[in-house]
C-alpha positions in Angstrom: -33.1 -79.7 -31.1 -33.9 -82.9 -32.7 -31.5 -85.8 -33.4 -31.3 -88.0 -36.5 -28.6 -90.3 -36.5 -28.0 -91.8 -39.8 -26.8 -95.3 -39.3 -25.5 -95.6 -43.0 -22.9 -92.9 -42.1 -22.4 -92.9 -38.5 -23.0 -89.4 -38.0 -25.3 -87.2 -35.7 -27.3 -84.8 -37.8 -28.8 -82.0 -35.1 -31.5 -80.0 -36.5 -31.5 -76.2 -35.8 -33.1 -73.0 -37.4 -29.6 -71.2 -36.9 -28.5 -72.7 -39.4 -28.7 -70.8 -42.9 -26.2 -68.7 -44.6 -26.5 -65.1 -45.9 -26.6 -64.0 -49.7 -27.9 -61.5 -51.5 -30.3 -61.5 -54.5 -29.9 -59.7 -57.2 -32.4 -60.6 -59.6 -33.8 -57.4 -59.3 -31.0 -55.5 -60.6 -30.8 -54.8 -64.1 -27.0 -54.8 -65.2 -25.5 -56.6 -62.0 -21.5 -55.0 -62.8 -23.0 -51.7 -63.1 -25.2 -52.0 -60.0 -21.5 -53.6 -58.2 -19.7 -50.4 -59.5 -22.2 -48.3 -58.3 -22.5 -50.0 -54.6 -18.9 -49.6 -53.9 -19.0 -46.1 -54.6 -22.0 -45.7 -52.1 -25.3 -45.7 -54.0 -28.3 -47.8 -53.0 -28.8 -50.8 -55.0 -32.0 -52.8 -55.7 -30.4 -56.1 -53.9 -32.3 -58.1 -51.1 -30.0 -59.5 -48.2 -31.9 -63.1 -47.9 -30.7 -66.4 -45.9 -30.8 -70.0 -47.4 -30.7 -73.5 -45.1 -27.4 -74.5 -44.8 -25.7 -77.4 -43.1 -22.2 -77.2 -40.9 -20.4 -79.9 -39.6 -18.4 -79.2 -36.1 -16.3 -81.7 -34.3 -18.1 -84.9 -36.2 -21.6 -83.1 -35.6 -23.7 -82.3 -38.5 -25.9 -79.7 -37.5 -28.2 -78.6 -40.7 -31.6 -76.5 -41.3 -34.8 -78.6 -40.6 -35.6 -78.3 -44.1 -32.5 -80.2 -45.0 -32.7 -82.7 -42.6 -36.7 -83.3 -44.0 -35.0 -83.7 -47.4 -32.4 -86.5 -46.1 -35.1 -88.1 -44.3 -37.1 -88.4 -47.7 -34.0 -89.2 -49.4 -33.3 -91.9 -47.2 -36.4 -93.4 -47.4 -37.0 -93.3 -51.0 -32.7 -94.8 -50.7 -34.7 -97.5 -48.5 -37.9 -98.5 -50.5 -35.5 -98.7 -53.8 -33.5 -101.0 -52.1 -36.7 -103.0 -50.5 -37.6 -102.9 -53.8 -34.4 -104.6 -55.3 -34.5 -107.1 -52.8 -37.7 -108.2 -54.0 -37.3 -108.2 -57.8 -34.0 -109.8 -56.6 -34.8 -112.4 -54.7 -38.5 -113.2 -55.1 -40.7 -115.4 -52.8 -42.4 -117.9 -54.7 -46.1 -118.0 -54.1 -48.1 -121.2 -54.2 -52.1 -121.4 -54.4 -52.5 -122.1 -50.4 -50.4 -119.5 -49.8 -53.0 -117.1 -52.0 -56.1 -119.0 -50.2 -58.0 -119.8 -53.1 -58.0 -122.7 -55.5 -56.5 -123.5 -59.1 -59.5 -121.9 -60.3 -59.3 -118.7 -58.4 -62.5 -119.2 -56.1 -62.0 -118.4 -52.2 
């Protein structure tokens, strides 16, 4: 298991593959109530049993799918560079020509 601790939220994220939850897809059903009716009196039904990433927290510990903790990490970068990027617009650093390392004239 790999740690990420998020230091926006003060919570430990713990990566694992056990974490996904069960559903069941029934896109390949054409009337889904008939198909229900049907399953509870014992017929087969076209449904696939499938799992998704989930995330559960236990006792303060967020332990979540490594696909969702890639999305976070993304997230929290892109979170980061916007806000890098508001600094900047914010508070910009005025440049002066020796700073630039050419002339008035734009020659090195």
């Amino acid at each position: 298991m790999i740690g990420l601790h998020s230091d926006f939220a003060s919570v430990m994220i713990r990566e694992t593959m056990t974490a996904v939850e069960p559903f069941e897809d029934w896109s390949r059903v054409r009337s889904p109530s008939r198909a229900a009716r049907r399953l509870k009196q014992g017929h087969r039904q076209n449904i696939v049993h499938r799992y998704k990433p989930a995330a559960f927290q236990i006792n303060g510990v967020i332990y979540a799918h490594p696909e969702i903790v890639r999305e976070l990490r993304a997230n929290s970068a892109l979170e980061n560079s916007k806000a890098s990027l508001a600094d900047a617009t914010n508070n910009p650093v005025p440049l002066t020509l020796s700073d630039a390392g050419s002339d008035a004239e734009g020659r090195s």
